[in-house]
PQR file of N, CA, C, O and H, with PARSE charges and radii, in Angstrom:
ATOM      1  N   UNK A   1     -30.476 226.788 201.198 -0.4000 1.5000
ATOM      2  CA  UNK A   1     -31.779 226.419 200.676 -0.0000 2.0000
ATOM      3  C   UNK A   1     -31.653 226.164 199.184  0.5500 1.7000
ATOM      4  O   UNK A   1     -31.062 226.942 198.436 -0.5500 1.4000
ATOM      5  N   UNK A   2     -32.185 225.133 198.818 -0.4000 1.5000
ATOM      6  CA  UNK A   2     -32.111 224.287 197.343 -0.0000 2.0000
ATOM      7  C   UNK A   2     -33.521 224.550 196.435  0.5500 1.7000
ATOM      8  O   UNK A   2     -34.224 224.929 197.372 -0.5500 1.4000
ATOM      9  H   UNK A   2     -32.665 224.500 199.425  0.4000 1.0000
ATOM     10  N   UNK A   3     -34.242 224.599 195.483 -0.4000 1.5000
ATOM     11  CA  UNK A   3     -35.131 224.340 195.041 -0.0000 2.0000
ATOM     12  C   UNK A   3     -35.654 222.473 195.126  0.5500 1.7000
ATOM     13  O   UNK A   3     -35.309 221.340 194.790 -0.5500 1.4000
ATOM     14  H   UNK A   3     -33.671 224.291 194.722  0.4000 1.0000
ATOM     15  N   UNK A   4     -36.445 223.059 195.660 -0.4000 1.5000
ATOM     16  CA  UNK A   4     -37.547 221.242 195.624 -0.0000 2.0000
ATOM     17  C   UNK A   4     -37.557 220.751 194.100  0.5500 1.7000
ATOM     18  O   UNK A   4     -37.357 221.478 193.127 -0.5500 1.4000
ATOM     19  H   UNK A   4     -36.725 223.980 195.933  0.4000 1.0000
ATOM     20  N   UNK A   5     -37.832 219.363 194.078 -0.4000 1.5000
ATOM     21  CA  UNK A   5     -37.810 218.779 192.468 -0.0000 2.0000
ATOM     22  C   UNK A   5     -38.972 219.618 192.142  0.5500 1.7000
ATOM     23  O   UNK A   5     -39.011 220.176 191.045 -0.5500 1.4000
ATOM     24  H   UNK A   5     -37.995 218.772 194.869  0.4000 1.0000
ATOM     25  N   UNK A   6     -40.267 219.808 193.304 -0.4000 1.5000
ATOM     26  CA  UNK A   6     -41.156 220.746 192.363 -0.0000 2.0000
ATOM     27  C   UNK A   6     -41.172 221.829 192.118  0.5500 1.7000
ATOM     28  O   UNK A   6     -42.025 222.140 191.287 -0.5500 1.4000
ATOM     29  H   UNK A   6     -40.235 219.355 194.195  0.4000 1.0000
ATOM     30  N   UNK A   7     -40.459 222.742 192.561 -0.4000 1.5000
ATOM     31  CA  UNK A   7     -39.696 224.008 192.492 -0.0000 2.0000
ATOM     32  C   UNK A   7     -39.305 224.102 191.068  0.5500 1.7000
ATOM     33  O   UNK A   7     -39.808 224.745 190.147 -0.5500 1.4000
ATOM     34  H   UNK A   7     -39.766 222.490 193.236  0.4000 1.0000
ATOM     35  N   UNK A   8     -38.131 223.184 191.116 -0.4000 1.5000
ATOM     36  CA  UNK A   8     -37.617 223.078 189.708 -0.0000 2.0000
ATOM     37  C   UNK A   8     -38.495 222.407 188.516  0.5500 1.7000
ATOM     38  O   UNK A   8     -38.195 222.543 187.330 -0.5500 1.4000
ATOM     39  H   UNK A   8     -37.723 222.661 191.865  0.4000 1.0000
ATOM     40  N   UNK A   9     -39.496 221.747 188.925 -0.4000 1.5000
ATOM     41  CA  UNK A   9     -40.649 221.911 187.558 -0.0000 2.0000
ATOM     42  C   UNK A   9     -41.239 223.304 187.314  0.5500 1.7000
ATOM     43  O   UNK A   9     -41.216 224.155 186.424 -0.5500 1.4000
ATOM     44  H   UNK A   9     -39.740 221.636 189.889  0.4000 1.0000
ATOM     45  N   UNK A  10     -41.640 223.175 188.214 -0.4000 1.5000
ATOM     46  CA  UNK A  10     -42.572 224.842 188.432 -0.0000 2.0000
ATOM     47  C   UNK A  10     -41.618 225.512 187.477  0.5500 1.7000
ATOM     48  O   UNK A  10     -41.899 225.810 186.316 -0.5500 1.4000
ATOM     49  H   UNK A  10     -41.659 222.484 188.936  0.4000 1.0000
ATOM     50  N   UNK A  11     -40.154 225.778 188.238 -0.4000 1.5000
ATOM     51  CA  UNK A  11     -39.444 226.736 187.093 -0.0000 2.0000
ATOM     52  C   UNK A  11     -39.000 226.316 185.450  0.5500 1.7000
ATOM     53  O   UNK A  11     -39.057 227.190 184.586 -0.5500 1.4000
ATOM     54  H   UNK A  11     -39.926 225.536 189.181  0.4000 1.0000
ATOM     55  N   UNK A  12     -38.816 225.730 185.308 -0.4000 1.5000
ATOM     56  CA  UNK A  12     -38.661 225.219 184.096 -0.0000 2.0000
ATOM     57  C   UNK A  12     -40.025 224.951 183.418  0.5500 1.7000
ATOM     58  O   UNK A  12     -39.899 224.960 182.194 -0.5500 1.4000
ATOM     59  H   UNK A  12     -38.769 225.020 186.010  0.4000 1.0000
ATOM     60  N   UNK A  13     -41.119 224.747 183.778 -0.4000 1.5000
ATOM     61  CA  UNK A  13     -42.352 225.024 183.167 -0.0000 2.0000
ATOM     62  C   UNK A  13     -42.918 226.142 182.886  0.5500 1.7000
ATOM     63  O   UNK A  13     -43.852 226.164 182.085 -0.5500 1.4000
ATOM     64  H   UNK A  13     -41.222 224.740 184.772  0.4000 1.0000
ATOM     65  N   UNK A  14     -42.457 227.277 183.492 -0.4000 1.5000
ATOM     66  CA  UNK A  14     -42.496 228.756 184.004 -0.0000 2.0000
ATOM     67  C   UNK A  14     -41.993 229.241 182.369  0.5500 1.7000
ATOM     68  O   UNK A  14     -42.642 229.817 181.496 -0.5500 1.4000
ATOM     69  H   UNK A  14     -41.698 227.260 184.143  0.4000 1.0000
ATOM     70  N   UNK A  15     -40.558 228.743 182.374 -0.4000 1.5000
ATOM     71  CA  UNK A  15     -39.439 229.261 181.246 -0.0000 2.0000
ATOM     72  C   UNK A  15     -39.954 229.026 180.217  0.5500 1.7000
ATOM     73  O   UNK A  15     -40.113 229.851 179.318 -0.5500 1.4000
ATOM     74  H   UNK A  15     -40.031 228.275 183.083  0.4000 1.0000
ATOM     75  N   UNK A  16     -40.445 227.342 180.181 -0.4000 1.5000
ATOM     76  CA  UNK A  16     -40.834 226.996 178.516 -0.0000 2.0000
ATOM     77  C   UNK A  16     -41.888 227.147 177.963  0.5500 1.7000
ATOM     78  O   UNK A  16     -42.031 226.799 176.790 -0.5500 1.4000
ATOM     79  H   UNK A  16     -40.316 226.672 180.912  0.4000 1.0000
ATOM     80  N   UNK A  17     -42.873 227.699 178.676 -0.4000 1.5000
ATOM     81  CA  UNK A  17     -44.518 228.639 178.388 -0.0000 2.0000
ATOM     82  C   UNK A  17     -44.999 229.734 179.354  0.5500 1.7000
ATOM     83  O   UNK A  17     -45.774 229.771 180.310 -0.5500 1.4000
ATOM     84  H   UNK A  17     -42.757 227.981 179.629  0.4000 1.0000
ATOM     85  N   UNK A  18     -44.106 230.732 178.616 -0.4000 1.5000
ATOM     86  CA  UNK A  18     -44.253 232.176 179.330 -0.0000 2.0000
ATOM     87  C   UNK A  18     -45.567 232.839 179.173  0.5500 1.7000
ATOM     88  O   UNK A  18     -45.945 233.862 179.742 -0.5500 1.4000
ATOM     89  H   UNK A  18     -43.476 230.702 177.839  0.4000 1.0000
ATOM     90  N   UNK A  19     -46.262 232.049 178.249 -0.4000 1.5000
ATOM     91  CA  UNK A  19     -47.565 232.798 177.812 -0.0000 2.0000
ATOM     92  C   UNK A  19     -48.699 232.379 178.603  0.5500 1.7000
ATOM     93  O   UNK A  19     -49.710 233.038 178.848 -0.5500 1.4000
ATOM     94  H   UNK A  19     -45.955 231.217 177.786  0.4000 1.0000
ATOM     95  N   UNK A  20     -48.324 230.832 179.093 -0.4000 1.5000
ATOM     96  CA  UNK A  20     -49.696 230.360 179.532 -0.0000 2.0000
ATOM     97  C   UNK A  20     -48.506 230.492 181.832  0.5500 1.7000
ATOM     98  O   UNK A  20     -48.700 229.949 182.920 -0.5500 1.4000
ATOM     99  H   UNK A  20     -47.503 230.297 178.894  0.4000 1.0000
ATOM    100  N   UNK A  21     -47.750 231.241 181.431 -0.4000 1.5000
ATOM    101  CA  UNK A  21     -47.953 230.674 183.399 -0.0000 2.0000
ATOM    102  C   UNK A  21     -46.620 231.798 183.730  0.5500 1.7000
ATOM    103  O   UNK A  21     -45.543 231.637 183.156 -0.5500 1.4000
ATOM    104  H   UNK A  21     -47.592 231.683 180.547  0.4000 1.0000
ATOM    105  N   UNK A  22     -46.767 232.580 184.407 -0.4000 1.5000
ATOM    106  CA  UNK A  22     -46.172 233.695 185.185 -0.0000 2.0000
ATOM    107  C   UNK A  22     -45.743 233.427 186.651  0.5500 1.7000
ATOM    108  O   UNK A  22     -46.337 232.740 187.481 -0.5500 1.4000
ATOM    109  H   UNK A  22     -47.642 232.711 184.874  0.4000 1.0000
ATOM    110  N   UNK A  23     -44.427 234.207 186.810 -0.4000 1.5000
ATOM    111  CA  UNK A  23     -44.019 233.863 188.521 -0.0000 2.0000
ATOM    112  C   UNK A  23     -44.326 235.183 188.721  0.5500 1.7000
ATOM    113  O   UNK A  23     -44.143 236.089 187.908 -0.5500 1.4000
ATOM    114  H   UNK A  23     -43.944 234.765 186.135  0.4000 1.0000
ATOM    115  N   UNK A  24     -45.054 235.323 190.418 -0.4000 1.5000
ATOM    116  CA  UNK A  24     -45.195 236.396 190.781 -0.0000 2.0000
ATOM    117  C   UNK A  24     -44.194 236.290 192.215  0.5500 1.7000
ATOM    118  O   UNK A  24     -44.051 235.296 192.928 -0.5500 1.4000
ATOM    119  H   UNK A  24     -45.203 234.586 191.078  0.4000 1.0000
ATOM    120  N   UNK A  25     -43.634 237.493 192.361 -0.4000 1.5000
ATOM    121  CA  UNK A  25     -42.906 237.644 193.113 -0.0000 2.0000
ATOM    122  C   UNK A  25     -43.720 238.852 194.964  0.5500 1.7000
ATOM    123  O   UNK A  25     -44.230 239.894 194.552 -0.5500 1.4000
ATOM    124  H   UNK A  25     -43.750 238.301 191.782  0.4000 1.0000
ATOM    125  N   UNK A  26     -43.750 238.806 195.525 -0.4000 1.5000
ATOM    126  CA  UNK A  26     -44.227 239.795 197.099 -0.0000 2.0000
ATOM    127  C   UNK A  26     -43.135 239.756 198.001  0.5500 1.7000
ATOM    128  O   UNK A  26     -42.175 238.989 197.928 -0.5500 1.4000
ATOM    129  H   UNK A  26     -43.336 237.960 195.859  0.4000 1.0000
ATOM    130  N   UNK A  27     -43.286 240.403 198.633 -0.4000 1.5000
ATOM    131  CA  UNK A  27     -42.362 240.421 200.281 -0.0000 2.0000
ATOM    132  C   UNK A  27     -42.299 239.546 200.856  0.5500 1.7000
ATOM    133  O   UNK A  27     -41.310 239.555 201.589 -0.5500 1.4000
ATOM    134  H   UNK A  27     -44.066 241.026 198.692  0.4000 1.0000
ATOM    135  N   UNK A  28     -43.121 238.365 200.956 -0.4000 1.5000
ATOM    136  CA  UNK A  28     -43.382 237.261 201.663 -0.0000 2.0000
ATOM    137  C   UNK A  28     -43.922 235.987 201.402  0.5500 1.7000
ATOM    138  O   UNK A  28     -44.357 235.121 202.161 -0.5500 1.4000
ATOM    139  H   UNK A  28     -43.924 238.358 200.361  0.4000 1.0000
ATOM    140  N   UNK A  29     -43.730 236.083 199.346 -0.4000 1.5000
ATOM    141  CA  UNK A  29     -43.988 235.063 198.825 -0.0000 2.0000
ATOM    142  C   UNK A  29     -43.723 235.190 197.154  0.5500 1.7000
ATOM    143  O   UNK A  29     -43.591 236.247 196.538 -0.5500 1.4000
ATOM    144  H   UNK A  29     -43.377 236.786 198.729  0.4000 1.0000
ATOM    145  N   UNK A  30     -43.684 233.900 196.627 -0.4000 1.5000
ATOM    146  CA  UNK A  30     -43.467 233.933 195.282 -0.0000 2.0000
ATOM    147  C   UNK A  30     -43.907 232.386 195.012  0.5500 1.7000
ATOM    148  O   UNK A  30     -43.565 231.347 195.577 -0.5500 1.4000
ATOM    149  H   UNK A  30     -43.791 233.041 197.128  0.4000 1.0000
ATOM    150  N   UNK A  31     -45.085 232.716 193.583 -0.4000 1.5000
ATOM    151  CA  UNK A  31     -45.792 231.983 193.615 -0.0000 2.0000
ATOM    152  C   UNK A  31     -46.206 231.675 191.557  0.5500 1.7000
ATOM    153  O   UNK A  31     -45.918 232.600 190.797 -0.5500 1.4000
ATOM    154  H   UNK A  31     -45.363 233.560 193.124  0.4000 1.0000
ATOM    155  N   UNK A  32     -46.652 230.759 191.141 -0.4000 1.5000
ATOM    156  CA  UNK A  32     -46.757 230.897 189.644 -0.0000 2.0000
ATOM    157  C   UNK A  32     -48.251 230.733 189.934  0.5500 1.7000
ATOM    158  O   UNK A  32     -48.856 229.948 190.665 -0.5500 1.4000
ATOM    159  H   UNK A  32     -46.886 230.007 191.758  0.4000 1.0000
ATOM    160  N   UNK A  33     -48.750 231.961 188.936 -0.4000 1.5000
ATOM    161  CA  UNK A  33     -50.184 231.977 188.145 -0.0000 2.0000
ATOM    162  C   UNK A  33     -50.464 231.500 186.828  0.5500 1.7000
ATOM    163  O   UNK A  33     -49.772 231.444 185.812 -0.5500 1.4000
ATOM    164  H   UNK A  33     -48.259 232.599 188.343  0.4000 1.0000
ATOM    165  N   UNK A  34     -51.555 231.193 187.066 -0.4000 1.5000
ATOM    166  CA  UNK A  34     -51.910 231.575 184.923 -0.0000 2.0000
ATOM    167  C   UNK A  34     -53.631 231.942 185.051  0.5500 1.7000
ATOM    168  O   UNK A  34     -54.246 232.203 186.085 -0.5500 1.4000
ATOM    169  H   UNK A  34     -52.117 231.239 187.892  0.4000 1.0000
ATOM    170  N   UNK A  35     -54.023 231.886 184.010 -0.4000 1.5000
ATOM    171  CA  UNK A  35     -55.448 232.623 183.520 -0.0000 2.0000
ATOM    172  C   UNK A  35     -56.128 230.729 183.784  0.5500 1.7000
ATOM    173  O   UNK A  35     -55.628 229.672 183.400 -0.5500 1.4000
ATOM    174  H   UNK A  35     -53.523 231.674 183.171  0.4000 1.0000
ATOM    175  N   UNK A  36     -57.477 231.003 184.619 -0.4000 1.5000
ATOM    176  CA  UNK A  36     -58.211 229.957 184.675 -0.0000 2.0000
ATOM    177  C   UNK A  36     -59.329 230.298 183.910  0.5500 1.7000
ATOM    178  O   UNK A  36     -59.463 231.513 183.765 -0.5500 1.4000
ATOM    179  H   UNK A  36     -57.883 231.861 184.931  0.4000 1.0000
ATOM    180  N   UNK A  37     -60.170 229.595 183.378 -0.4000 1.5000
ATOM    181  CA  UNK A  37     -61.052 229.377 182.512 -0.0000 2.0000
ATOM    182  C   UNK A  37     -62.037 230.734 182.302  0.5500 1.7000
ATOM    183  O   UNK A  37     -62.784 231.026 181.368 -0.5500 1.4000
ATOM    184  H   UNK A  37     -60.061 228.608 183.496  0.4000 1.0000
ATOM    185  N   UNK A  38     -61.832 231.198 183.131 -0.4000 1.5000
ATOM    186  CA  UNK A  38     -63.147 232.275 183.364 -0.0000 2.0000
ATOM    187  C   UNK A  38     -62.037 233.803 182.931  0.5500 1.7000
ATOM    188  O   UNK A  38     -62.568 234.900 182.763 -0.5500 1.4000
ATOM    189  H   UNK A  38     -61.225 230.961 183.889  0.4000 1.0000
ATOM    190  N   UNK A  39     -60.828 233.656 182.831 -0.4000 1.5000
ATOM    191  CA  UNK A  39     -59.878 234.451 182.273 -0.0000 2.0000
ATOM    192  C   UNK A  39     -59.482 235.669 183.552  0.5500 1.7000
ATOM    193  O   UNK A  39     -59.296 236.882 183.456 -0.5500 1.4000
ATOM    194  H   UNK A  39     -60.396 232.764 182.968  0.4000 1.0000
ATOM    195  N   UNK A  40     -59.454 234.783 184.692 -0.4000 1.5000
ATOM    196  CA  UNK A  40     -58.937 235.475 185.868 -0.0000 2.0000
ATOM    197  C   UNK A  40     -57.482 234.468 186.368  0.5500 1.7000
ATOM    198  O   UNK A  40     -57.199 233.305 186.080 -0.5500 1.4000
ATOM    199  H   UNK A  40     -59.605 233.797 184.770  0.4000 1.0000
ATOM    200  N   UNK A  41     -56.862 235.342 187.098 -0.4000 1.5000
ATOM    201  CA  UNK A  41     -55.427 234.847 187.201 -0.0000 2.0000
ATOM    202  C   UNK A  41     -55.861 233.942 188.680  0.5500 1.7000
ATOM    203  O   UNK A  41     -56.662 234.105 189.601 -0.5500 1.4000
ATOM    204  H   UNK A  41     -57.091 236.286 187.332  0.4000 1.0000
ATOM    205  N   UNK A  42     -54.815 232.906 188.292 -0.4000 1.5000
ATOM    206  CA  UNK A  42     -55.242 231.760 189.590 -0.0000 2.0000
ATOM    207  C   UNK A  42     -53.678 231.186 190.047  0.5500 1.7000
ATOM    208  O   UNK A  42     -53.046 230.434 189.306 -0.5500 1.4000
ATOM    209  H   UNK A  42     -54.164 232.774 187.544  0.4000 1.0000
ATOM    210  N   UNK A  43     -53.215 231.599 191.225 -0.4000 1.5000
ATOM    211  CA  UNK A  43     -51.946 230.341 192.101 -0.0000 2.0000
ATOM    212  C   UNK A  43     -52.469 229.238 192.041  0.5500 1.7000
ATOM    213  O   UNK A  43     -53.539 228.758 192.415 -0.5500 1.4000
ATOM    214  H   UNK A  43     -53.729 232.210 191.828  0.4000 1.0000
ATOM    215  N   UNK A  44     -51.149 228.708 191.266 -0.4000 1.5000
ATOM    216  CA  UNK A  44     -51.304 227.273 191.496 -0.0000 2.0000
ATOM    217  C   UNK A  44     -50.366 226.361 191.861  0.5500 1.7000
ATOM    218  O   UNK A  44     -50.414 225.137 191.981 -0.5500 1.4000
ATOM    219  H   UNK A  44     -50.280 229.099 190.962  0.4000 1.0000
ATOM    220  N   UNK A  45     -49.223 227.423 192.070 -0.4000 1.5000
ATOM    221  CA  UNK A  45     -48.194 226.589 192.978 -0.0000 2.0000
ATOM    222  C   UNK A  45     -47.371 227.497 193.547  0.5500 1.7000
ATOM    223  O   UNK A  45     -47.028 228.388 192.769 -0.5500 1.4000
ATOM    224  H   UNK A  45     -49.183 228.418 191.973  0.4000 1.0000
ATOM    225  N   UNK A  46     -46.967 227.566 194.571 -0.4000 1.5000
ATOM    226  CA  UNK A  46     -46.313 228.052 196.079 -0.0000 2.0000
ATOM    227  C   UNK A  46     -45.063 227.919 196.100  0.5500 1.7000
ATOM    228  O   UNK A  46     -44.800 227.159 197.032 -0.5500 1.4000
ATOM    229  H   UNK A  46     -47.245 226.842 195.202  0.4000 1.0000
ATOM    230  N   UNK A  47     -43.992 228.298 195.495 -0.4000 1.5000
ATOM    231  CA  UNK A  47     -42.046 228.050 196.017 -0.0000 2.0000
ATOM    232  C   UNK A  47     -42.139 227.694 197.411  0.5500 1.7000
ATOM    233  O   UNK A  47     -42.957 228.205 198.175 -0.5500 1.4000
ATOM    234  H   UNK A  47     -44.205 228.916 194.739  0.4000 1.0000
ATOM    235  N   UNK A  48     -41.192 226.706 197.780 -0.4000 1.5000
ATOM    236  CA  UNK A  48     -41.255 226.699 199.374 -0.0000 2.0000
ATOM    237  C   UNK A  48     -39.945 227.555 199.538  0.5500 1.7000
ATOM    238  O   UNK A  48     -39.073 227.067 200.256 -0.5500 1.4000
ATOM    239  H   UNK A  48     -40.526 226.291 197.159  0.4000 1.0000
ATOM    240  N   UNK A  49     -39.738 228.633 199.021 -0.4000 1.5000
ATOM    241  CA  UNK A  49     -38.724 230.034 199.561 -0.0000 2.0000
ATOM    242  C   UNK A  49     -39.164 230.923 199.370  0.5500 1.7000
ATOM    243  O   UNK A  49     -40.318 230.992 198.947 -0.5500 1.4000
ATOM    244  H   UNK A  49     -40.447 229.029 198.438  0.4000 1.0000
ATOM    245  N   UNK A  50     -38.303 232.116 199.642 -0.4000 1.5000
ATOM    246  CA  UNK A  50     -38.792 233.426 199.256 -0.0000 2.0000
ATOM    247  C   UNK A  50     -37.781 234.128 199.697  0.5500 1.7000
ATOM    248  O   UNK A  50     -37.041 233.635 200.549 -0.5500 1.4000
ATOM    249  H   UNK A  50     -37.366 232.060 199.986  0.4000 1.0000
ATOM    250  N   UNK A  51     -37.548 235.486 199.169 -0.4000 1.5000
ATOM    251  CA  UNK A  51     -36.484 236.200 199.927 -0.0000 2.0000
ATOM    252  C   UNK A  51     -35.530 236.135 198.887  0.5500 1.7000
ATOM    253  O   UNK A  51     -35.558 236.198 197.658 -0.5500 1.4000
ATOM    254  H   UNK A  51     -38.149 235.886 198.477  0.4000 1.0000
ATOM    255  N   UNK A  52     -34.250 235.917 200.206 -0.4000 1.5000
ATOM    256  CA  UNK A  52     -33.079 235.815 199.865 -0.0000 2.0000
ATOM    257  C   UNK A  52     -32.540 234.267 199.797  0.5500 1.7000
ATOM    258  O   UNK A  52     -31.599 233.709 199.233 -0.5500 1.4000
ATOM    259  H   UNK A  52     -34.227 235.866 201.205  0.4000 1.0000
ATOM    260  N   UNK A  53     -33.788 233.790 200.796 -0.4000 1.5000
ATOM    261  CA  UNK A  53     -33.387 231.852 200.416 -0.0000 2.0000
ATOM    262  C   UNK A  53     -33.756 231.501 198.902  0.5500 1.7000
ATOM    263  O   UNK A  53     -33.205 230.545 198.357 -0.5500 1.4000
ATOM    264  H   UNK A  53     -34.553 234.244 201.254  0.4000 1.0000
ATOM    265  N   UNK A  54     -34.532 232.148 198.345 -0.4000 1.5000
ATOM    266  CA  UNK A  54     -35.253 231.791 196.757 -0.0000 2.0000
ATOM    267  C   UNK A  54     -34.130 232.523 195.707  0.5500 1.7000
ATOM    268  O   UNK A  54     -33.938 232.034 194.594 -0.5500 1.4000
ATOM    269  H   UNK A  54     -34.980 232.925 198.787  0.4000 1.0000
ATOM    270  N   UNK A  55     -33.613 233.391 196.031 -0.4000 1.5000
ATOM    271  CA  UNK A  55     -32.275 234.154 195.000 -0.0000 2.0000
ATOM    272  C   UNK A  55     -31.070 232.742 195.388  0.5500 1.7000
ATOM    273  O   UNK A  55     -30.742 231.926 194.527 -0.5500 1.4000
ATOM    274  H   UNK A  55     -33.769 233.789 196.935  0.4000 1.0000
ATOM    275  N   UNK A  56     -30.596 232.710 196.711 -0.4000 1.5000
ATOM    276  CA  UNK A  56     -29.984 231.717 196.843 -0.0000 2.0000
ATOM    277  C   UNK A  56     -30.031 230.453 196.840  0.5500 1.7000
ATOM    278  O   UNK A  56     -29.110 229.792 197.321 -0.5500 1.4000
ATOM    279  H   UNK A  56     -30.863 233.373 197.411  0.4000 1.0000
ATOM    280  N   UNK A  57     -31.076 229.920 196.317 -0.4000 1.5000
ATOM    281  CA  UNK A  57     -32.090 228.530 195.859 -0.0000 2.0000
ATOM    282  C   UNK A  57     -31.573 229.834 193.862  0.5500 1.7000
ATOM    283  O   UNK A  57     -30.380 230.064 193.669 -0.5500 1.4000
ATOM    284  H   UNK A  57     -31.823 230.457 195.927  0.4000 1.0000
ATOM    285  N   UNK A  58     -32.056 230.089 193.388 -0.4000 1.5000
ATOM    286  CA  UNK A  58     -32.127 230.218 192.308 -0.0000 2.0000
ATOM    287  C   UNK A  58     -30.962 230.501 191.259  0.5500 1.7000
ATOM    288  O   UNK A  58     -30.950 230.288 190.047 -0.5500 1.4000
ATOM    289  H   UNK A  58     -33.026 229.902 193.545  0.4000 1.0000
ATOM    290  N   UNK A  59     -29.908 231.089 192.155 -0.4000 1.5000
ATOM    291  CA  UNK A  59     -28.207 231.214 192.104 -0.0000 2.0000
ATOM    292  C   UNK A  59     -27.351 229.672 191.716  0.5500 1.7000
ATOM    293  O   UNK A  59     -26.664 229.330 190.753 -0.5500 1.4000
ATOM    294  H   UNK A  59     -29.917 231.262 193.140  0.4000 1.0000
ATOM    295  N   UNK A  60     -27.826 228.914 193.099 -0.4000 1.5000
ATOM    296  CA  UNK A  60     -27.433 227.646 192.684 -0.0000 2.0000
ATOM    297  C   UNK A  60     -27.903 226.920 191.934  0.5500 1.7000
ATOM    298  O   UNK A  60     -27.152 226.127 191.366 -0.5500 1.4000
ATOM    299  H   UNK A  60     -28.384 229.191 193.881  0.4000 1.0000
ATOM    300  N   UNK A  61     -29.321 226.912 191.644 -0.4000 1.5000
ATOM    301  CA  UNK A  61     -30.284 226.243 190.882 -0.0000 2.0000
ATOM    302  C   UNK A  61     -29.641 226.623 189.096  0.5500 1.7000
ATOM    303  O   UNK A  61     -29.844 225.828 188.178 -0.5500 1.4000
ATOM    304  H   UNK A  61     -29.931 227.557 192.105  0.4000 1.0000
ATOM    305  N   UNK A  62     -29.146 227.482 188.966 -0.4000 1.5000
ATOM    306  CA  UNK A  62     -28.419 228.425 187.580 -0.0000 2.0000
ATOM    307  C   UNK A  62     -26.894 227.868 187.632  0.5500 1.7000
ATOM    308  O   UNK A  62     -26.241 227.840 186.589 -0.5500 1.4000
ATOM    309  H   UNK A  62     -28.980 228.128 189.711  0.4000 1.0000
ATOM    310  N   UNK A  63     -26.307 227.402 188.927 -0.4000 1.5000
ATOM    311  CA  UNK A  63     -24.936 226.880 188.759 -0.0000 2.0000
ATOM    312  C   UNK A  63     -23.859 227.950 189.191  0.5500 1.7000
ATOM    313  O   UNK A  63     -22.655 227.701 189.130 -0.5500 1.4000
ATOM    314  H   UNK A  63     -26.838 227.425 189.774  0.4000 1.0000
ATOM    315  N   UNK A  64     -24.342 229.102 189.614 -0.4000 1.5000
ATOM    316  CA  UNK A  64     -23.420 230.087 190.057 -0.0000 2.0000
ATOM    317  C   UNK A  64     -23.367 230.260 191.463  0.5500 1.7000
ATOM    318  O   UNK A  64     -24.323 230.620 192.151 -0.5500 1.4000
ATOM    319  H   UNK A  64     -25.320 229.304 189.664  0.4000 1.0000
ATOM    320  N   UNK A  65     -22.012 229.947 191.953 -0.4000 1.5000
ATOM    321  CA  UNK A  65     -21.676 229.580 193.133 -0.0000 2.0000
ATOM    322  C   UNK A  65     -21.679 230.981 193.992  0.5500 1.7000
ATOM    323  O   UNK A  65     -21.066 232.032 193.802 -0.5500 1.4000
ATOM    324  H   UNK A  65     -21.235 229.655 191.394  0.4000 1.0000
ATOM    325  N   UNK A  66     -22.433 230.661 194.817 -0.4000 1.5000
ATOM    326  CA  UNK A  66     -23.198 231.326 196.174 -0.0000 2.0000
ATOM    327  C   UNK A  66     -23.174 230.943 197.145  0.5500 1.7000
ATOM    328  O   UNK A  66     -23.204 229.740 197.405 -0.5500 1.4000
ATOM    329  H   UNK A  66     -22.931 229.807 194.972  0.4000 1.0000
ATOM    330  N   UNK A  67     -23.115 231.838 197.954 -0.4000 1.5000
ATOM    331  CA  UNK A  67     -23.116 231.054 199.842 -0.0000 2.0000
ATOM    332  C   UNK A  67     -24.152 232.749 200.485  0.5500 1.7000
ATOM    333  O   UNK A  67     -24.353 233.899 200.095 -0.5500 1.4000
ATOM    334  H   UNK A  67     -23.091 232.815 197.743  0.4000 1.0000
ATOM    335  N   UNK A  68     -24.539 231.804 201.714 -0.4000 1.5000
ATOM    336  CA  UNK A  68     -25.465 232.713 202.177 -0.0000 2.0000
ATOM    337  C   UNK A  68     -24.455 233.067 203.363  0.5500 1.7000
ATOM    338  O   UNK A  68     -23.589 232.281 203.748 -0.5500 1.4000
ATOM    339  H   UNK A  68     -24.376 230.870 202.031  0.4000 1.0000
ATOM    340  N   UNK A  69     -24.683 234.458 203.947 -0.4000 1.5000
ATOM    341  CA  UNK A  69     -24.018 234.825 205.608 -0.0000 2.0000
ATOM    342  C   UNK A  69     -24.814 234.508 206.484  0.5500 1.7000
ATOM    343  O   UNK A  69     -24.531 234.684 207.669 -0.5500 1.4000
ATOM    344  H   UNK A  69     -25.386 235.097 203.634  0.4000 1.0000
TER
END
């Protein structure tokens, strides 16, 4: 499992404004927030991984060679 081109915006938009947009991580999902107007936290975009496919999407996505069992 690879990161999607929007994956890899998401993350790299994530990195370069930590103030305005947060990844949240669950058991069964990982997802980026930020503060919507009313100053409550809002998803606004969905990884299509999670787990151990999103470490191994994020391993390769970093260039460090990984394989899944």
């Amino acid at each position: 499992m690879h990161f999607t081109d929007e994956d890899k915006y998401w993350f790299d938009r994530v990195k370069e404004t930590p103030s305005e947009y947060q990844i949240i991580i669950d058991n069964d999902s990982v997802w980026v927030e930020t503060d919507n107007i009313n100053g409550e936290t809002e998803c606004i975009y969905d990884f299509s991984s999670y787990g151990y496919e999103f470490i191994y999407g994020l391993l390769n996505y970093l260039g460090i060679n990984a394989d899944m069992c």
